[in-house]
C-alpha positions, 0 to 999 in steps of 0.5 A: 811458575818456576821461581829462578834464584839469584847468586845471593839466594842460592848461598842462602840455599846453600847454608840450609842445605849444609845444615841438613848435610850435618844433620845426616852426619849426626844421625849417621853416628847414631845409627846401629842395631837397637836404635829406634828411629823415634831416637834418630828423630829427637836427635835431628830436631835437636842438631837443627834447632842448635843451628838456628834452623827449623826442621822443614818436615815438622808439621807440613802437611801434618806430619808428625816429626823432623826426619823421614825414617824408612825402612827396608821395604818403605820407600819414602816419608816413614814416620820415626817409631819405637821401632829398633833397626836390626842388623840387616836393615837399611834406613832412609833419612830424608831431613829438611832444614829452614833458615833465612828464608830458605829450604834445604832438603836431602836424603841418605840411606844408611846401612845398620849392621851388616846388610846383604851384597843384594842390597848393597848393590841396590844402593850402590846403584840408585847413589850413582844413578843421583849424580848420573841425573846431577850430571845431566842437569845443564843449562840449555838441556830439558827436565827429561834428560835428568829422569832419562838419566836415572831411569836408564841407570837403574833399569840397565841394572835390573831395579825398577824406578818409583813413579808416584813420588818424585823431585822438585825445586827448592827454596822459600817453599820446600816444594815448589815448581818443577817437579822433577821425575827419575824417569823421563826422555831426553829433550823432553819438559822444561828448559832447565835454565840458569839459577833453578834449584831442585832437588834430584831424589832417585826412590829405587826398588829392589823389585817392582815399581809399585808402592802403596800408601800405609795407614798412617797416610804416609809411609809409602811400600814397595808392593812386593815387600822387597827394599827401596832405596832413596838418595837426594841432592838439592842442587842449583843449575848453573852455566858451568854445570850443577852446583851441588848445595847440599853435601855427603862429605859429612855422612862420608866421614862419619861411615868411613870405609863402610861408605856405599 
């Protein structure tokens, strides 16, 4: 059942969302070599708290802490360590915020020090190909063209784009019908309709597509060992195009000129 929201609840959503969208920005300051993701962690759940929100990732499911830390060849859901980002690494953070009722959930990844023009342009490309799916999200159109859109991006630029993990709508629950993949054909899956909100995450590989599942339960790897890339929105489709709720104006302003 796919749960439309009203013009009040997707506000609601959208006071999550900025929550989270500020969370990022806080963690973005914080990042640099020496800096454990256990740090970056403590530092999010605080900023949330601060804010009257809980953090959504906190125990769902089990899992251990507020923010999703991965690193380098972790794709996705890195549980935060005593590990210290060294120069070179890339970071992804993926927060969730939990406020009047509603979810909001987005994901950035964060450069530490100097990183290599390879991986920069995976970067690059997998932030593109997120607003290249955004785009694609019309009323009217199907949920395959959003996937169609990320996964023909990132193809054409030689990555390849991870099947096992994929979007969703958002909103009383942090995961909720439809899940929305990077990879699809246009014209295929569900209408999208007016009033859905989703989160749209391209999870991008530097390498091939496949991943698996580290001993903690958890952490997803490329199987290559090469890096992954992850970026994520929630938005809201409305009749005058998508309506981004969450935001990276904030993480912008922190990384400045060093902005992908």
């Amino acid at each position: 059942m796919i749960y439309l929201k009203t013009d009040e609840e997707i506000e609601l959503l959208r006071i999550s969302n900025l929550i989270v969208a500020r969370t990022l920005a806080e963690v973005g300051k914080a990042i640099k070599p020496g800096v454990t993701t256990l740090a970056l962690d403590k530092l999010a759940e605080e900023f949330i708290r601060s804010n009257d929100a809980v953090p959504s990732f906190l125990g769902y499911g089990g899992f251990p802490n507020s923010i999703c830390t991965s690193v380098n060849d972790q794709i996705v859901h890195g549980i935060p360590s005593n590990y210290e980002l060294k120069d070179g690494d890339i970071v992804s953070v993926d927060c969730g915020a939990y406020k009047n009722g509603f979810h909001g959930d987005s994901c950035y990844t964060f450069c530490v020090g100097e990183v290599s023009p390879e991986v920069l342009s995976l970067l690059k490309t997998t932030k593109e190909a997120l607003y290249k799916g955004i785009e694609a999200a019309k009323v009217g159109g199907r949920l395959g063209d959003i996937g169609s859109a990320v996964q023909t991006h990132c193809e054409s630029n030689g990555y390849s784009v991870v099947r096992e993990f994929v979007g969703h709508g958002v909103g009383h629950d942090m995961h909720e019908e439809p899940m929305v993949p990077n990879y699809g054909r246009r014209g295929n899956g569900p209408m999208l309709k007016d009033g859905m909100v989703i989160a749209i995450e391209p999870m991008i590989n530097l390498g091939k597509k496949d991943c698996y599942l580290e001993s903690d339960g958890w952490t997803a790897v490329t199987s290559d060992h090469k890096y992954a890339a992850h970026y994520e929105h929630t938005i809201a489709i409305r009749k005058g195009g998508a309506d981004i709720l969450s935001s990276f104006e904030y993480v912008e302003q922190v990384l400045g000129n060093k902005a992908i």
